[in-house]
C-alpha positions as a Markdown table, in Angstrom:
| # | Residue | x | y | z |
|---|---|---|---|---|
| 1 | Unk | 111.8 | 78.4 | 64.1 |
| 2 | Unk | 111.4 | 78.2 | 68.1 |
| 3 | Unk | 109.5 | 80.7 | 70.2 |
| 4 | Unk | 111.3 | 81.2 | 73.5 |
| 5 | Unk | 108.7 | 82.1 | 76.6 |
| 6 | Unk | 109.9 | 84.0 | 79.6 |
| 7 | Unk | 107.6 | 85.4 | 82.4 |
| 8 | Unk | 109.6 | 88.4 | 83.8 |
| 9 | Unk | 108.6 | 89.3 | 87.2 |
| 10 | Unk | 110.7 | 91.8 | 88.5 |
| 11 | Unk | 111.1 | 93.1 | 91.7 |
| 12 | Unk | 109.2 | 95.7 | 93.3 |
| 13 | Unk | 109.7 | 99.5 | 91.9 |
| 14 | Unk | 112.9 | 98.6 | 89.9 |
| 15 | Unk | 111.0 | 98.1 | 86.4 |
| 16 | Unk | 112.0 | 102.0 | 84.9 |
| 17 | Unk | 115.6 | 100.5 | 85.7 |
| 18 | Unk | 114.7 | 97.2 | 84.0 |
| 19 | Unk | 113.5 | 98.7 | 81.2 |
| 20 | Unk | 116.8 | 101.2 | 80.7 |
| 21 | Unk | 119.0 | 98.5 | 81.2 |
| 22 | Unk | 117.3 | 95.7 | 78.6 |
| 23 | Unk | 117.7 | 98.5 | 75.9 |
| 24 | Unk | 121.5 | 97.3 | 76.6 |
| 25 | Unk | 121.2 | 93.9 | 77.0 |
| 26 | Unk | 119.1 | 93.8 | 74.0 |
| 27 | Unk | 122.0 | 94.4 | 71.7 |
| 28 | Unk | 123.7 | 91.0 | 72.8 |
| 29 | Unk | 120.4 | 88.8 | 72.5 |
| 30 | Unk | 120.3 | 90.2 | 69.0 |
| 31 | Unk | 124.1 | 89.2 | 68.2 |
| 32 | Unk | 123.6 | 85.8 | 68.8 |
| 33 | Unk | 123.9 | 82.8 | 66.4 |
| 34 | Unk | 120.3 | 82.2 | 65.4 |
| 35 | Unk | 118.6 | 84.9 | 66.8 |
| 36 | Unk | 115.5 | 86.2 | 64.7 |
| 37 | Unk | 113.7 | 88.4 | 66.4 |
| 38 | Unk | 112.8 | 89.4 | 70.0 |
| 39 | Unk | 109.8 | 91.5 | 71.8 |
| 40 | Unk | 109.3 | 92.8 | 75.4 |
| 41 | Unk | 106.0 | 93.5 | 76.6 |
| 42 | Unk | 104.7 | 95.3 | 80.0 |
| 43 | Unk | 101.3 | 93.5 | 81.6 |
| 44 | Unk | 98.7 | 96.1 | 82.0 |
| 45 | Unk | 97.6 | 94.0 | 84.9 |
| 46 | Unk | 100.5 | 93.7 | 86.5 |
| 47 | Unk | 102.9 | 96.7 | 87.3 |
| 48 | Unk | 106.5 | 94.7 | 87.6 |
| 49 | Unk | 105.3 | 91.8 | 85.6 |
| 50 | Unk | 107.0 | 91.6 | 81.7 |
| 51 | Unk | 107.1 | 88.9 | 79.1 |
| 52 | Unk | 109.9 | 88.3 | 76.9 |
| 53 | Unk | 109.3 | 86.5 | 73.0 |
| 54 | Unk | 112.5 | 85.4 | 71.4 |
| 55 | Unk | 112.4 | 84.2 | 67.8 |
| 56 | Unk | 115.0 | 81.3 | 67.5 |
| 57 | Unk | 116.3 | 79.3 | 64.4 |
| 58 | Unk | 116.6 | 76.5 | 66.7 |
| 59 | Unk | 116.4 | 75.2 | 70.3 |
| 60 | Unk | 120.3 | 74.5 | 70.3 |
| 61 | Unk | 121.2 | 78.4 | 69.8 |
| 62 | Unk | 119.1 | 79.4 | 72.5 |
| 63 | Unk | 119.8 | 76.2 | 74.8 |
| 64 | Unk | 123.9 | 76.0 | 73.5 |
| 65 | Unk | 124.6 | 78.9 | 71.4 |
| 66 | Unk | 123.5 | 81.6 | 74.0 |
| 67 | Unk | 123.3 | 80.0 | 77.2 |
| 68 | Unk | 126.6 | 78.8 | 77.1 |
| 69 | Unk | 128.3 | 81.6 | 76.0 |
| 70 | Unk | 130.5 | 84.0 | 76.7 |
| 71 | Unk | 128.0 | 86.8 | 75.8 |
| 72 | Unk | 125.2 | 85.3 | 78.4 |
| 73 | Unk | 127.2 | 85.9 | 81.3 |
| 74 | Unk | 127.3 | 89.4 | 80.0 |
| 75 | Unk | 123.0 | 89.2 | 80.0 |
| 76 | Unk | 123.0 | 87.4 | 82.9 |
| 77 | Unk | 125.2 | 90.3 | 84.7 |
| 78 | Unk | 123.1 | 92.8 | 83.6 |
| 79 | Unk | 119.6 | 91.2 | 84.2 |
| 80 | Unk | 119.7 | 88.8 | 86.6 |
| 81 | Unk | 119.4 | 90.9 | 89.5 |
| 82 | Unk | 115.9 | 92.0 | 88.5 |
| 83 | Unk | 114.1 | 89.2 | 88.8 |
| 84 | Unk | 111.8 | 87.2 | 91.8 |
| 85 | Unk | 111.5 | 85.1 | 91.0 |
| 86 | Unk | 113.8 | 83.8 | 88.5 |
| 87 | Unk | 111.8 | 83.0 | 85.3 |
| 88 | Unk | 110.7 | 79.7 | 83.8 |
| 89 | Unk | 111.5 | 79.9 | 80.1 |
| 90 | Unk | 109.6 | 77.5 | 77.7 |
| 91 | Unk | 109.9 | 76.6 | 74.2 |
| 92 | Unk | 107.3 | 76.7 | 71.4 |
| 93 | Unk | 107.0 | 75.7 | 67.9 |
């Protein structure tokens, strides 16, 4: 199992939007080849600062299986536009 990392940082007064709209995009993460499990968490510290844990089978359906699919442009349509800057993701076993 792989742990994928994301530091969400989004922009300035548009997390209550982030927030509404991951409820959606959640329901494609959660189709994917491979998925396990994910959780979203708000930083107490920080008030437009989230990080993202997604439980993976393996690296290759994160990496292959969802980033090169159809169903990522779908995320990345939805999501993208909330974050600055755009996250690093990392990988953990």
């Amino acid at each position: 199992m792989i742990l994928e990392v994301a530091i969400l940082n989004i922009k300035k007064g548009l997390s209550q939007e982030f927030e509404k709209t991951f409820l959606v995009a959640q329901e494609i993460i959660s189709s994917m080849k491979g998925y396990i499990s994910h959780q979203l968490k708000k930083c107490i510290e920080e008030d437009d600062k989230y990080i993202l844990l997604v439980h993976w089978e393996t690296i290759e359906d994160h990496e292959i299986g969802f980033r090169q699919s159809e169903e990522y442009q779908q995320w990345k349509a939805l999501l993208h536009r909330f974050y600055e800057p755009f996250p690093t993701v990392e990988h953990y076993v």
